[in-house]
Each structure stands twice: as C-alpha cells, then as structure tokens.
PDB file of N, CA, C and O in Angstrom, chain B, residues numbered from 101:
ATOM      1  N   UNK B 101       6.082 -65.122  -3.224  1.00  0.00           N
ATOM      2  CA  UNK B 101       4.650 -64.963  -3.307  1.00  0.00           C
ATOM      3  C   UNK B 101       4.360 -63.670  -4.053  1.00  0.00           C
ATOM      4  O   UNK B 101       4.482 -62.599  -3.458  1.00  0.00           O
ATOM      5  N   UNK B 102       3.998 -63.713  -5.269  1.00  0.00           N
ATOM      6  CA  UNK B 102       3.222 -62.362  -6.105  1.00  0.00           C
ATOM      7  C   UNK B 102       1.841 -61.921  -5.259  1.00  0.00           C
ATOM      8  O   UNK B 102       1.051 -62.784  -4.878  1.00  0.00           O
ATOM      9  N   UNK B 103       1.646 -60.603  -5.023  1.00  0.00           N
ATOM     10  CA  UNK B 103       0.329 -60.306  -4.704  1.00  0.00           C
ATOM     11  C   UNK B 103      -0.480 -60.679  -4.664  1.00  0.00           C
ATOM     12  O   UNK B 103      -1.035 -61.150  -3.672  1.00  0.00           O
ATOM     13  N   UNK B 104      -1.000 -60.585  -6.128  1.00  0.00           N
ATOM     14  CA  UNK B 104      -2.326 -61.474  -6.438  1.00  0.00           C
ATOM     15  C   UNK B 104      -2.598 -62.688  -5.147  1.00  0.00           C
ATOM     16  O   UNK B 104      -3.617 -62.738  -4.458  1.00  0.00           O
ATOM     17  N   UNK B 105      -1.455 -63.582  -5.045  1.00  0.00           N
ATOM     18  CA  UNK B 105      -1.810 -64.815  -3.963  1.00  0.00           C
ATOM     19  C   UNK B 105      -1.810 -64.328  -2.891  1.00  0.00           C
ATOM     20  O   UNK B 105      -2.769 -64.868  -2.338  1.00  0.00           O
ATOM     21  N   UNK B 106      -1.201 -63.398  -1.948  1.00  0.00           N
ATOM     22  CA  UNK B 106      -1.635 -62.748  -0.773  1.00  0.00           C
ATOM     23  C   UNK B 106      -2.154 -61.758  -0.813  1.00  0.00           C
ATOM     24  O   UNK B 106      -1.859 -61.050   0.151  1.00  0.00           O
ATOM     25  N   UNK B 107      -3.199 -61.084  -1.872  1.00  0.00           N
ATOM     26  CA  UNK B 107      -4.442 -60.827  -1.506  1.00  0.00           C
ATOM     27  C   UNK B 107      -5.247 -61.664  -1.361  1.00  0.00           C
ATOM     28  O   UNK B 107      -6.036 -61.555  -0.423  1.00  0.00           O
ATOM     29  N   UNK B 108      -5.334 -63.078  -2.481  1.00  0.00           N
ATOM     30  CA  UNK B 108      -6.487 -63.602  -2.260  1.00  0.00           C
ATOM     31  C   UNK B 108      -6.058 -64.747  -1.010  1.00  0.00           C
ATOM     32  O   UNK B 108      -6.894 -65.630  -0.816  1.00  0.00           O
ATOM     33  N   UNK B 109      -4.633 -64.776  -0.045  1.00  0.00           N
ATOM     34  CA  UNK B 109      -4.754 -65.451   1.194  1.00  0.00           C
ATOM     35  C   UNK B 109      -5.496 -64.637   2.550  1.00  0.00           C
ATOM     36  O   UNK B 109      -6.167 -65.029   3.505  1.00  0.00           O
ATOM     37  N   UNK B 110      -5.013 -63.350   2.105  1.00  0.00           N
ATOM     38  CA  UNK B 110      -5.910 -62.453   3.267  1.00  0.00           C
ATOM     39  C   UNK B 110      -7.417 -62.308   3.331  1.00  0.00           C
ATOM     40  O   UNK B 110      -7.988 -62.099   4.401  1.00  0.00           O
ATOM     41  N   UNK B 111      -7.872 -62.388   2.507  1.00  0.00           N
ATOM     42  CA  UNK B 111      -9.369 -62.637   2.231  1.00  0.00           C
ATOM     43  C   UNK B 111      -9.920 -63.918   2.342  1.00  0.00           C
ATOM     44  O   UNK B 111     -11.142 -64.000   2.227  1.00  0.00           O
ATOM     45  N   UNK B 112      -9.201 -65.043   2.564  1.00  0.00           N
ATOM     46  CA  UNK B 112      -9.647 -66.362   2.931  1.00  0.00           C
ATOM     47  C   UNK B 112      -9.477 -66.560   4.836  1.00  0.00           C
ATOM     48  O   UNK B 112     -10.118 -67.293   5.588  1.00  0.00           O
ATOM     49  N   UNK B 113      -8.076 -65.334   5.220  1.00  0.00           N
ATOM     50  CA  UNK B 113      -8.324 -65.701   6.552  1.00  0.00           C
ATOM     51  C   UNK B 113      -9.262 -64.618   7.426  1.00  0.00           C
ATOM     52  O   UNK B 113      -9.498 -64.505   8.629  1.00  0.00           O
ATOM     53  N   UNK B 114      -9.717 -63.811   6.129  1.00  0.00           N
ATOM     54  CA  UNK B 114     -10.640 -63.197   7.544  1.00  0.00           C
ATOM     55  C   UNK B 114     -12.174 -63.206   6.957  1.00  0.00           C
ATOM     56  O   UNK B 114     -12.421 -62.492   5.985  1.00  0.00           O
ATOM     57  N   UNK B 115     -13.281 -64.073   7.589  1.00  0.00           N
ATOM     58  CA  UNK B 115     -14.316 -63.774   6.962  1.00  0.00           C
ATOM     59  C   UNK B 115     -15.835 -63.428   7.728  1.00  0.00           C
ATOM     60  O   UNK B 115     -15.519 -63.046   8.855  1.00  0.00           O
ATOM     61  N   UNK B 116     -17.069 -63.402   7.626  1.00  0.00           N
ATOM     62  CA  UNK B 116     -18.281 -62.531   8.710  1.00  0.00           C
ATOM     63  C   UNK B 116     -18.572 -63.921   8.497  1.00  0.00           C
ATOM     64  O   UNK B 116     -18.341 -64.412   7.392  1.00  0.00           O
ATOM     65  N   UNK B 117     -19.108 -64.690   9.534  1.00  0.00           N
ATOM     66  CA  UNK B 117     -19.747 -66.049  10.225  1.00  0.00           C
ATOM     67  C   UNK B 117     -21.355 -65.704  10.236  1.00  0.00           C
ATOM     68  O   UNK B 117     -22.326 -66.305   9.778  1.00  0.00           O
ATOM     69  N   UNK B 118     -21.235 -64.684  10.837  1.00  0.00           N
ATOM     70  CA  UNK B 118     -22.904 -64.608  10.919  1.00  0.00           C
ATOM     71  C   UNK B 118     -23.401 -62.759  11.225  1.00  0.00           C
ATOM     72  O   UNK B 118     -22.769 -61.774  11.607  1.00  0.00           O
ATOM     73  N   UNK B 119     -24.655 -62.972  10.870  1.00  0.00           N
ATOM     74  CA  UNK B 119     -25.220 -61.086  11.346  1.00  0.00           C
ATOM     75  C   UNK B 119     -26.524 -61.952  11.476  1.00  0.00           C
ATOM     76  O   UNK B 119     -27.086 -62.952  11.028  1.00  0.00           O
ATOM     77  N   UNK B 120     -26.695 -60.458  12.790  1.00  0.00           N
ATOM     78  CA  UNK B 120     -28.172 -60.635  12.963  1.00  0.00           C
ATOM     79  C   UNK B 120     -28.752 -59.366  13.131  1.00  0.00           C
ATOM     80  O   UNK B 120     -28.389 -58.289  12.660  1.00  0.00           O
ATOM     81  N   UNK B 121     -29.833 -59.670  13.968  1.00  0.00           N
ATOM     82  CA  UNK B 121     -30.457 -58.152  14.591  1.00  0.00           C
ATOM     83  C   UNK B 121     -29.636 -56.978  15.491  1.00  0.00           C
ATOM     84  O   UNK B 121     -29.766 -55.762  15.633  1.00  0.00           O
ATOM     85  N   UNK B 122     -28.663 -58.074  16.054  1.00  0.00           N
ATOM     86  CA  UNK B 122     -27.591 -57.312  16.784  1.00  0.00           C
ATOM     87  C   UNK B 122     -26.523 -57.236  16.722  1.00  0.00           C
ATOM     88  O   UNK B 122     -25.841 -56.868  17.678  1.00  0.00           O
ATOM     89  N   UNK B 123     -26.002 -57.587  15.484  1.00  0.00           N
ATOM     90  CA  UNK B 123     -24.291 -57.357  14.638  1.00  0.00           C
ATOM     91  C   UNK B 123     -24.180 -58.312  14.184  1.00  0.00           C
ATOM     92  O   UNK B 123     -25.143 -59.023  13.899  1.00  0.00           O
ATOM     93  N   UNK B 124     -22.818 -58.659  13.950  1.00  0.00           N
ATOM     94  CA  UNK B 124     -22.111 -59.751  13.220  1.00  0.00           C
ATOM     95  C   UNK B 124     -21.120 -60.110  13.831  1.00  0.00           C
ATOM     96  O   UNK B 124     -20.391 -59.341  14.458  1.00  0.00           O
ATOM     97  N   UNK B 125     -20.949 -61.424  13.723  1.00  0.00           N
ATOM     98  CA  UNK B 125     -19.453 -62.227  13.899  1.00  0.00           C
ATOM     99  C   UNK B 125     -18.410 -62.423  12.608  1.00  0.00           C
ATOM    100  O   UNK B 125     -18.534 -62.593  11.395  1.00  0.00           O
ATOM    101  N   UNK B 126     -17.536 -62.327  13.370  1.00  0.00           N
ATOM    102  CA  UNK B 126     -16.080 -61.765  12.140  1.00  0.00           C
ATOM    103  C   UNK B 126     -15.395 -63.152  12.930  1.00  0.00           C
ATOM    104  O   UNK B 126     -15.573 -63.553  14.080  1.00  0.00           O
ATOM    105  N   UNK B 127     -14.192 -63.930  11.370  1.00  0.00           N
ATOM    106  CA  UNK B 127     -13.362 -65.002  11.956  1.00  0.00           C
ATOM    107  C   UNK B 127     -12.300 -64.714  11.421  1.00  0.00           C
ATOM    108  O   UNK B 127     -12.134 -64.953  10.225  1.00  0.00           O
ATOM    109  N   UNK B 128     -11.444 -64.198  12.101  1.00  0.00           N
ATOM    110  CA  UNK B 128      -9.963 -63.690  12.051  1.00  0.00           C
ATOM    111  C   UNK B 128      -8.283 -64.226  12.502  1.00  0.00           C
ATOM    112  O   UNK B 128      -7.660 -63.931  13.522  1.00  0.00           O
ATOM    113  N   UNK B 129      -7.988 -64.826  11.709  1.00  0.00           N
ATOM    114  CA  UNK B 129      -6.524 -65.255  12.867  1.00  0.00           C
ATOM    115  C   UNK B 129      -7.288 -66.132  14.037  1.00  0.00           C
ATOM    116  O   UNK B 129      -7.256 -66.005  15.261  1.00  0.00           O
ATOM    117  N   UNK B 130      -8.133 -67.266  13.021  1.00  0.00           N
ATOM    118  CA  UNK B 130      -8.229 -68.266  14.389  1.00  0.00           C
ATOM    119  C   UNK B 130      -9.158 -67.568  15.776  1.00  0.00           C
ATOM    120  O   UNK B 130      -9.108 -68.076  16.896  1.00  0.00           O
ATOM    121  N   UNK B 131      -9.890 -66.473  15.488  1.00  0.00           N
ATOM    122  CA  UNK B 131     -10.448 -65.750  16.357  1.00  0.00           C
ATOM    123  C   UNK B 131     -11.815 -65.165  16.084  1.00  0.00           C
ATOM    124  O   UNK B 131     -11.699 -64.191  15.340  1.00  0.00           O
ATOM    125  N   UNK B 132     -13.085 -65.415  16.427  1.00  0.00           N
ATOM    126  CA  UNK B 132     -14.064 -65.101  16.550  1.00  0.00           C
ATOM    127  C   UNK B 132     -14.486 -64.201  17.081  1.00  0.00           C
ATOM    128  O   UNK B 132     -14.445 -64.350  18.303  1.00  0.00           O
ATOM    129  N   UNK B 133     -15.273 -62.444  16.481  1.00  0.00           N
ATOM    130  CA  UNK B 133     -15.321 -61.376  17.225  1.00  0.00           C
ATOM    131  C   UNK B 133     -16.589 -61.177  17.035  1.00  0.00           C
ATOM    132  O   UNK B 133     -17.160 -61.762  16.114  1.00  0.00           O
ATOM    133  N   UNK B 134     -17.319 -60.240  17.947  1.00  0.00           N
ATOM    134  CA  UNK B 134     -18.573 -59.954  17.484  1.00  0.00           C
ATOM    135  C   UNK B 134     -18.682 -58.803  17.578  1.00  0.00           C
ATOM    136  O   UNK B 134     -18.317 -58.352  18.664  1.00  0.00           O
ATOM    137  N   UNK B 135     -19.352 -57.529  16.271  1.00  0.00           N
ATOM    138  CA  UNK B 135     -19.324 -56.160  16.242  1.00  0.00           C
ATOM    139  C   UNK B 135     -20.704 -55.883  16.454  1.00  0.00           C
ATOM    140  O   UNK B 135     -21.429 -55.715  15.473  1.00  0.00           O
ATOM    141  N   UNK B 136     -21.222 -55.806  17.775  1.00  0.00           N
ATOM    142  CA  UNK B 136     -22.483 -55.064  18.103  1.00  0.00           C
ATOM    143  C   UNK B 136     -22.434 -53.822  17.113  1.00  0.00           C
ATOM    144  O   UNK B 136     -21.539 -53.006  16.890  1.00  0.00           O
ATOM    145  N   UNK B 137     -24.191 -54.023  16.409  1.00  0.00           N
ATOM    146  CA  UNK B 137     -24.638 -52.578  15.974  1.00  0.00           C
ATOM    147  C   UNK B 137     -24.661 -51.279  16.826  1.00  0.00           C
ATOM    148  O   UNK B 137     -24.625 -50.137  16.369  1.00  0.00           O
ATOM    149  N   UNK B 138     -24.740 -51.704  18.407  1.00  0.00           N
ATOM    150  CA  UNK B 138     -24.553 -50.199  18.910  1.00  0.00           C
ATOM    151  C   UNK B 138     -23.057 -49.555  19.121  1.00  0.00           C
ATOM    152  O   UNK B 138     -22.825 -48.382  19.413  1.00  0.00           O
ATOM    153  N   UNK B 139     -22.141 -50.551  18.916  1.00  0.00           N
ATOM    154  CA  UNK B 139     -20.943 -49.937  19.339  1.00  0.00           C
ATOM    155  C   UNK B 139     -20.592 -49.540  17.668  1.00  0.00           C
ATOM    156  O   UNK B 139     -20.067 -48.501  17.268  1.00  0.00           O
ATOM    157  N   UNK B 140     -20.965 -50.477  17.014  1.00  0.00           N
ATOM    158  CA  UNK B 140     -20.626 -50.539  15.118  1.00  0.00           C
ATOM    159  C   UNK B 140     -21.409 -49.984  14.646  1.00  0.00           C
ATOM    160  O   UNK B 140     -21.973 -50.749  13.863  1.00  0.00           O
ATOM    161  N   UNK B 141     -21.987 -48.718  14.621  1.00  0.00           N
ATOM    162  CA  UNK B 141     -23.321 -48.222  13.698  1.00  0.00           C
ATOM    163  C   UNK B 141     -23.281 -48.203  12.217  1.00  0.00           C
ATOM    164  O   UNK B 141     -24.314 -48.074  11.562  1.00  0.00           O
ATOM    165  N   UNK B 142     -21.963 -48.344  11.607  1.00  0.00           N
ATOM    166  CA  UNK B 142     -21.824 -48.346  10.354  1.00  0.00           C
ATOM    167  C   UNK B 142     -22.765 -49.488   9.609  1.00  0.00           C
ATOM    168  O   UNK B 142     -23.455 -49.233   8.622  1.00  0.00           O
ATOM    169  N   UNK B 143     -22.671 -50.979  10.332  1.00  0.00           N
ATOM    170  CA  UNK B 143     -23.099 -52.206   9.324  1.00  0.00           C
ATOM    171  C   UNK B 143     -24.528 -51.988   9.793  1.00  0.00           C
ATOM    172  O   UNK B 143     -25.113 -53.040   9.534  1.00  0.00           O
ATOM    173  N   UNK B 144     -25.272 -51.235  10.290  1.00  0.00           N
ATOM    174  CA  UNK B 144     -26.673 -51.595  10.619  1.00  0.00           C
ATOM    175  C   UNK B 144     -27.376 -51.325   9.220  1.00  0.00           C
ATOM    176  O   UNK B 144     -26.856 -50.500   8.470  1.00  0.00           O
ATOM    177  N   UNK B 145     -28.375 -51.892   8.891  1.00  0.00           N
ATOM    178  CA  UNK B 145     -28.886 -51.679   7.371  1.00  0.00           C
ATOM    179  C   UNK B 145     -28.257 -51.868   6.353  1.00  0.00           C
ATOM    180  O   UNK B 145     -28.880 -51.705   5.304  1.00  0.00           O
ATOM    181  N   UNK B 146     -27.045 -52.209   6.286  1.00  0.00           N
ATOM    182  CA  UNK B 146     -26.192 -52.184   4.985  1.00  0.00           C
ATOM    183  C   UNK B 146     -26.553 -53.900   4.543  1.00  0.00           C
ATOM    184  O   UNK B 146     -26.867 -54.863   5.242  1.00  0.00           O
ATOM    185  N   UNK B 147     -26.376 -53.771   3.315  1.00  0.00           N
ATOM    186  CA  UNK B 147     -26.430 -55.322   2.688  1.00  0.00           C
ATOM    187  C   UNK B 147     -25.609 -56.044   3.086  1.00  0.00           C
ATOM    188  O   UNK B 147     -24.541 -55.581   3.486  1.00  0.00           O
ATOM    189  N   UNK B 148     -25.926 -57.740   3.099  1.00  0.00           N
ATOM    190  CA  UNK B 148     -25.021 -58.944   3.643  1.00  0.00           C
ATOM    191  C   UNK B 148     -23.781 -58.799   2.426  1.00  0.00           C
ATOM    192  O   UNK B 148     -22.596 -58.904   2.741  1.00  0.00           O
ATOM    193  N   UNK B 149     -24.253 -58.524   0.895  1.00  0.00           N
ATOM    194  CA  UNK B 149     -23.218 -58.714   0.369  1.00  0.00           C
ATOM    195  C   UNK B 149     -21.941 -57.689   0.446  1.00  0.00           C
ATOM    196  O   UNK B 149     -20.768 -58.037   0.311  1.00  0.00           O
ATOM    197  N   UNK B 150     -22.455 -56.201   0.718  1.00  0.00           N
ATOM    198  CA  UNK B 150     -21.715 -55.295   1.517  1.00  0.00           C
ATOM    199  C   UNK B 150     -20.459 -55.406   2.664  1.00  0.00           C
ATOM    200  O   UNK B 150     -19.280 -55.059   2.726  1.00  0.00           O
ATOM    201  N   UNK B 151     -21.525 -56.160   3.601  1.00  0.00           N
ATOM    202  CA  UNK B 151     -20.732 -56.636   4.935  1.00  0.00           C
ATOM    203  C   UNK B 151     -19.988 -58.093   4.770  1.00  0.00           C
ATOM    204  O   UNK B 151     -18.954 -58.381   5.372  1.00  0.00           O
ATOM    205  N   UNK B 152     -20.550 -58.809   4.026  1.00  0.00           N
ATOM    206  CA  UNK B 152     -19.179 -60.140   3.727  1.00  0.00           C
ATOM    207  C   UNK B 152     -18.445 -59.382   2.978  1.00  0.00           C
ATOM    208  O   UNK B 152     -17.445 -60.097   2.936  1.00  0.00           O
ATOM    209  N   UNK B 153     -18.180 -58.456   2.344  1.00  0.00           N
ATOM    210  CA  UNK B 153     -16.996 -58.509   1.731  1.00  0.00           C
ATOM    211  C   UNK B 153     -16.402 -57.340   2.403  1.00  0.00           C
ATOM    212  O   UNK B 153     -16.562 -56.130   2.247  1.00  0.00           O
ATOM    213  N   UNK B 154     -15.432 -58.273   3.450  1.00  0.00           N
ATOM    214  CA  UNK B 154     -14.207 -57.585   4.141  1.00  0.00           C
ATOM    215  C   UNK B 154     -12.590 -58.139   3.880  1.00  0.00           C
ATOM    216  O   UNK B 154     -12.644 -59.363   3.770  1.00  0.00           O
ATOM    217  N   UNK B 155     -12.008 -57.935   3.825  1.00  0.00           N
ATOM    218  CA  UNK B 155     -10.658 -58.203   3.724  1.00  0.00           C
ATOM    219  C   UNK B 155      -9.356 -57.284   4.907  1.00  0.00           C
ATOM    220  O   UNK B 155      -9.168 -56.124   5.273  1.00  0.00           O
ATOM    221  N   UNK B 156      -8.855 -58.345   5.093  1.00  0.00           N
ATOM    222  CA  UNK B 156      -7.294 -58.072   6.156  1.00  0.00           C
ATOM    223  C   UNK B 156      -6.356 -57.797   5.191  1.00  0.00           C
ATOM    224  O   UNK B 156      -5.691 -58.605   4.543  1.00  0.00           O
ATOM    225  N   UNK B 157      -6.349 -55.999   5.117  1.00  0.00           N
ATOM    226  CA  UNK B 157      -5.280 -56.044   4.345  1.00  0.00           C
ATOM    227  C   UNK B 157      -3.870 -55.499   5.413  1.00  0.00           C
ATOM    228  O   UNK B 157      -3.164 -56.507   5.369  1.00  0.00           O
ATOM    229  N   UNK B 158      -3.464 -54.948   5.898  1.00  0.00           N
ATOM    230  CA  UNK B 158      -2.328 -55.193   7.010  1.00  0.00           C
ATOM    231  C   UNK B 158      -2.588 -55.972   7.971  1.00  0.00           C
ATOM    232  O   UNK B 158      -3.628 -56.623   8.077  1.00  0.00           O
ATOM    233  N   UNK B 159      -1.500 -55.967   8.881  1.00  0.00           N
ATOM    234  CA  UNK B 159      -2.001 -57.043  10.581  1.00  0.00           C
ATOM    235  C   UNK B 159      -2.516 -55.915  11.594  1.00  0.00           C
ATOM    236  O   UNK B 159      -2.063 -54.839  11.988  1.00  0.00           O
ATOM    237  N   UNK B 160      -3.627 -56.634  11.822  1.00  0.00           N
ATOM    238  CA  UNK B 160      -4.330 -56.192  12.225  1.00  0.00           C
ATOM    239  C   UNK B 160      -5.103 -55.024  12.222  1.00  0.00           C
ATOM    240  O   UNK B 160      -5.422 -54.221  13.099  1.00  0.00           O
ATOM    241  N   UNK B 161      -5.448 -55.177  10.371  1.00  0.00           N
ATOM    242  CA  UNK B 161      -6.602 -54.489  10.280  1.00  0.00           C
ATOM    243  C   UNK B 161      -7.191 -55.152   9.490  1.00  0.00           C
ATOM    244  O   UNK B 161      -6.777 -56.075   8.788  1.00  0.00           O
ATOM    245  N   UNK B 162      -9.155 -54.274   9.649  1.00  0.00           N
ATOM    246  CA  UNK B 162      -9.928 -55.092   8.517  1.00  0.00           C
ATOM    247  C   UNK B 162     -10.856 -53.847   7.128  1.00  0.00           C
ATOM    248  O   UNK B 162     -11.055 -52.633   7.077  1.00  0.00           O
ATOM    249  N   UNK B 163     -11.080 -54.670   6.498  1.00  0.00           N
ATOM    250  CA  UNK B 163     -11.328 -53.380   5.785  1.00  0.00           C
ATOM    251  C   UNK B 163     -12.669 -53.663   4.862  1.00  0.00           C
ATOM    252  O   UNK B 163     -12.744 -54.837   4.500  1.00  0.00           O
ATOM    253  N   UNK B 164     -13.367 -53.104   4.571  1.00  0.00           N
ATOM    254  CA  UNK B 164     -14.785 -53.075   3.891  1.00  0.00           C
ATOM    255  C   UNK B 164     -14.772 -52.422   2.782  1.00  0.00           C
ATOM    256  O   UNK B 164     -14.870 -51.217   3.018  1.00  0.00           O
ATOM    257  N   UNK B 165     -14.692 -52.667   1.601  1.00  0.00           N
ATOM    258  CA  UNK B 165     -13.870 -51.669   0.953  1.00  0.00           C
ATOM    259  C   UNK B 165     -15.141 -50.863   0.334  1.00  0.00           C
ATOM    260  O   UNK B 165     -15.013 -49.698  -0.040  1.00  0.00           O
ATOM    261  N   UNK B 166     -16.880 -51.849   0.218  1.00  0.00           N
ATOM    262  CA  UNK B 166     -17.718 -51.071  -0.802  1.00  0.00           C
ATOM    263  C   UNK B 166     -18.293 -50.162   0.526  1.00  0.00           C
ATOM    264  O   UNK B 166     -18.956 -49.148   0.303  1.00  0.00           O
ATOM    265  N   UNK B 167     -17.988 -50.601   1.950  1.00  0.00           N
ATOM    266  CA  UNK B 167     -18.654 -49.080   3.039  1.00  0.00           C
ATOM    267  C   UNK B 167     -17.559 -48.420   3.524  1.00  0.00           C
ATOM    268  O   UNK B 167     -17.700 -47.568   4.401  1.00  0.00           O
ATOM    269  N   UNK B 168     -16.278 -48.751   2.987  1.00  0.00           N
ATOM    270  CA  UNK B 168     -15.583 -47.282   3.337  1.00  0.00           C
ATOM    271  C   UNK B 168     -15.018 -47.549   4.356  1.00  0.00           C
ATOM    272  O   UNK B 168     -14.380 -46.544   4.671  1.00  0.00           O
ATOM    273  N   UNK B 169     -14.805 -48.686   5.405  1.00  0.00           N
ATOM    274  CA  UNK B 169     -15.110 -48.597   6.759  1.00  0.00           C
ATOM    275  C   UNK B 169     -13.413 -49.688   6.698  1.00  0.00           C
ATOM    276  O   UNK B 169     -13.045 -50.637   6.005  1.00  0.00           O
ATOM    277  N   UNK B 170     -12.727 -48.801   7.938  1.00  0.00           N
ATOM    278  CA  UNK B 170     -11.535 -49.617   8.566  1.00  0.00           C
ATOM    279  C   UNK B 170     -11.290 -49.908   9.948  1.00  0.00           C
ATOM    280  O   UNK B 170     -10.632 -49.189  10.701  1.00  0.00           O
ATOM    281  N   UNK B 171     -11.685 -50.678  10.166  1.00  0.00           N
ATOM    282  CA  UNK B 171     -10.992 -50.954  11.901  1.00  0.00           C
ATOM    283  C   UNK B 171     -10.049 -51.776  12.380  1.00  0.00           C
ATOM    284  O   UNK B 171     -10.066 -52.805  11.704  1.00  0.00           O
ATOM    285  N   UNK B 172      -9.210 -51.820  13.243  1.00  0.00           N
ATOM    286  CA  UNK B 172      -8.374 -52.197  13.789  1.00  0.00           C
ATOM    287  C   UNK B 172      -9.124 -53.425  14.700  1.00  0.00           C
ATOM    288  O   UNK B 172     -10.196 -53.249  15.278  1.00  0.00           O
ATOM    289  N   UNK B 173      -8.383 -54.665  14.718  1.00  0.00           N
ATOM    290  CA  UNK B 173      -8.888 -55.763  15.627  1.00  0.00           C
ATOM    291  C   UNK B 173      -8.674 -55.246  16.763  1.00  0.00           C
ATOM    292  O   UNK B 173      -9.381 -55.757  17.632  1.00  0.00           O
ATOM    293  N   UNK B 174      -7.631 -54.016  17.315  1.00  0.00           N
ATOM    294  CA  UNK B 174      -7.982 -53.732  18.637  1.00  0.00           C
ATOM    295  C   UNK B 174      -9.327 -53.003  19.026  1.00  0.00           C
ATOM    296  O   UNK B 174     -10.029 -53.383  19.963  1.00  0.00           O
ATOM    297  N   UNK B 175      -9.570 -52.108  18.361  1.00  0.00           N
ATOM    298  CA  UNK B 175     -11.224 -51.360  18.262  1.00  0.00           C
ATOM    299  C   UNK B 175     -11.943 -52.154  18.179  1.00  0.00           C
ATOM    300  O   UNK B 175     -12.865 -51.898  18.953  1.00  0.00           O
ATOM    301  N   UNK B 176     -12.187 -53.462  17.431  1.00  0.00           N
ATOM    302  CA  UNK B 176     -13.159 -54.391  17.520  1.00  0.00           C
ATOM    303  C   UNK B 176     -13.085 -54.999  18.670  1.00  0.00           C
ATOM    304  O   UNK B 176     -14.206 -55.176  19.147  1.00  0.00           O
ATOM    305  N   UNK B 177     -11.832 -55.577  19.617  1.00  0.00           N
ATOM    306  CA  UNK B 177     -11.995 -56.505  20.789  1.00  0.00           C
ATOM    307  C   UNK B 177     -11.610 -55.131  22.252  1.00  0.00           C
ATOM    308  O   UNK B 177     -12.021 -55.571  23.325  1.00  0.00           O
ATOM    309  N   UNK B 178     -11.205 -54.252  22.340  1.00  0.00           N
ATOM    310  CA  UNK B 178     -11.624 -53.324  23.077  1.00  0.00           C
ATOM    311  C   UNK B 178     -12.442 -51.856  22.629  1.00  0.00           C
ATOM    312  O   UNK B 178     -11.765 -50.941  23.099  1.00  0.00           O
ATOM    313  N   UNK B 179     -13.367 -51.425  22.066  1.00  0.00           N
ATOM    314  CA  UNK B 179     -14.527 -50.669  22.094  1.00  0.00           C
ATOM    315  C   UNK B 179     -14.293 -49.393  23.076  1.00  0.00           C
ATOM    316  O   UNK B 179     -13.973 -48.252  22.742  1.00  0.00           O
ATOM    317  N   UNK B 180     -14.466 -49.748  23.989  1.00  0.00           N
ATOM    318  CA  UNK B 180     -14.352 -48.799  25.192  1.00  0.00           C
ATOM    319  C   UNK B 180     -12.924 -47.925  25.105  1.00  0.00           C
ATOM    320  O   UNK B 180     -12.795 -46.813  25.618  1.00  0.00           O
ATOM    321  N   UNK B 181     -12.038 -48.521  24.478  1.00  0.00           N
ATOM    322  CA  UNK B 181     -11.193 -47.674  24.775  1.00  0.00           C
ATOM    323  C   UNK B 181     -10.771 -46.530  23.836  1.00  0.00           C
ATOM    324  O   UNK B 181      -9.891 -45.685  24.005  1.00  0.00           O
ATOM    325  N   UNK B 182     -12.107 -46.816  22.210  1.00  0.00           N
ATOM    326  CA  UNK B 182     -12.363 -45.622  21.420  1.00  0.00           C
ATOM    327  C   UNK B 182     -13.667 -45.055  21.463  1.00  0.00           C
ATOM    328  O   UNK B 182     -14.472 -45.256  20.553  1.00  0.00           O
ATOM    329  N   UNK B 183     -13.943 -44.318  22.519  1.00  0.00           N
ATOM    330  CA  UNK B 183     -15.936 -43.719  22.950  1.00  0.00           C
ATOM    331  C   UNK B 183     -16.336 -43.054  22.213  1.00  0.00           C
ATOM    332  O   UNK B 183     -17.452 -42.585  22.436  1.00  0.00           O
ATOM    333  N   UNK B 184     -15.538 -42.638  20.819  1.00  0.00           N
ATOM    334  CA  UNK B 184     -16.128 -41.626  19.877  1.00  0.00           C
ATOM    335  C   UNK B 184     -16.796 -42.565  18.727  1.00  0.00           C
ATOM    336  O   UNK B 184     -16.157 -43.363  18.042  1.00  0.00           O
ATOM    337  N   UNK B 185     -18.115 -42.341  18.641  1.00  0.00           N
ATOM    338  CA  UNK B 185     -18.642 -42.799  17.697  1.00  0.00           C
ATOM    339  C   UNK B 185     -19.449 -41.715  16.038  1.00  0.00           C
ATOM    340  O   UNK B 185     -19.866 -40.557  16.044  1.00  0.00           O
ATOM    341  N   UNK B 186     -19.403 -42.415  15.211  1.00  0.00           N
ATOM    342  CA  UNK B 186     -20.387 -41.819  14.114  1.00  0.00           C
ATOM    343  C   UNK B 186     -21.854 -42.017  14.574  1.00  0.00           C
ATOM    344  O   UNK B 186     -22.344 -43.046  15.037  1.00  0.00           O
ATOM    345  N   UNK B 187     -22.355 -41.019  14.390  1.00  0.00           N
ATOM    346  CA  UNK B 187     -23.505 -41.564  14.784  1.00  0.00           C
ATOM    347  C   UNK B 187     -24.199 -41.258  12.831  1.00  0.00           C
ATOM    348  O   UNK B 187     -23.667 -40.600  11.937  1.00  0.00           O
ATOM    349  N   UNK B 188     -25.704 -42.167  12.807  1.00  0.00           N
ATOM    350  CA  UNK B 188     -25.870 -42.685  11.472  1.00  0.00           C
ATOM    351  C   UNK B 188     -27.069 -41.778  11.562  1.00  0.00           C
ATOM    352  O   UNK B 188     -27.840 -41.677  10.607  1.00  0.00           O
TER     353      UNK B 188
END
C-alpha cells in the first residue's frame, strides 16, 4: 500500500455525522462519538467545512488539520479524565 491510498483510507474511516447547537457526532472505527461544545470549545463557531474535514492519522487519533486541533479517541470518550480546558 503507497501512502497516497492510506491516507485517503483513513479519511474515509473517520468522518462528522452531524453538528448542532450542542456539538457534533464523529464515526470512527465502527463507533459513534459525540463532542459536546462545552467539553470541546474549539468547534463552537467554526465552519461545517472546517469541522468535516478531520482525518485519523495514527490509531487513535483525530486530527483537524485547517483548526489546528488533535485529540485522542480516549479524550473524546472519557473527558473527565482531561479537566483542563482552553477556554475561547
């Protein structure tokens, strides 16, 4: 497999399902997450085309590349167990 094809397989398995007033849903490895704006302050206000374009570039991480922004699927499905936030 040359790059090129597993970049563009990692970007087919992870993609945003939906945003609303109160975050977005991410579909990852067969797994559906949801990043509340209060725990996620980064995606609040940012553009849809911004926030769809995320990509899995190691396991288990995700990455946003035009906001800068990396998190770990563990920070996304336990929260609590990183209490430091940016605030915006």
């Amino acid at each position: 497999m040359n790059i090129s094809s597993k970049h563009v397989r990692n970007i087919l398995e992870t993609e945003v399902t939906n945003i609303s007033n109160h975050g977005l849903w991410i579909l990852t490895n067969d797994k559906e997450l949801f990043l509340s704006y209060e725990q996620f302050p980064w995606f609040k206000d940012k553009t849809i085309n911004d926030i769809t374009k995320v990509e899995r570039f190691a396991e288990g991480h995700l990455y946003w590349e035009n906001l800068d922004i990396d998190l770990s699927l563990e920070m996304i499905e336990h929260p609590e167990r990183f209490p430091l936030q940016a605030h915006t």
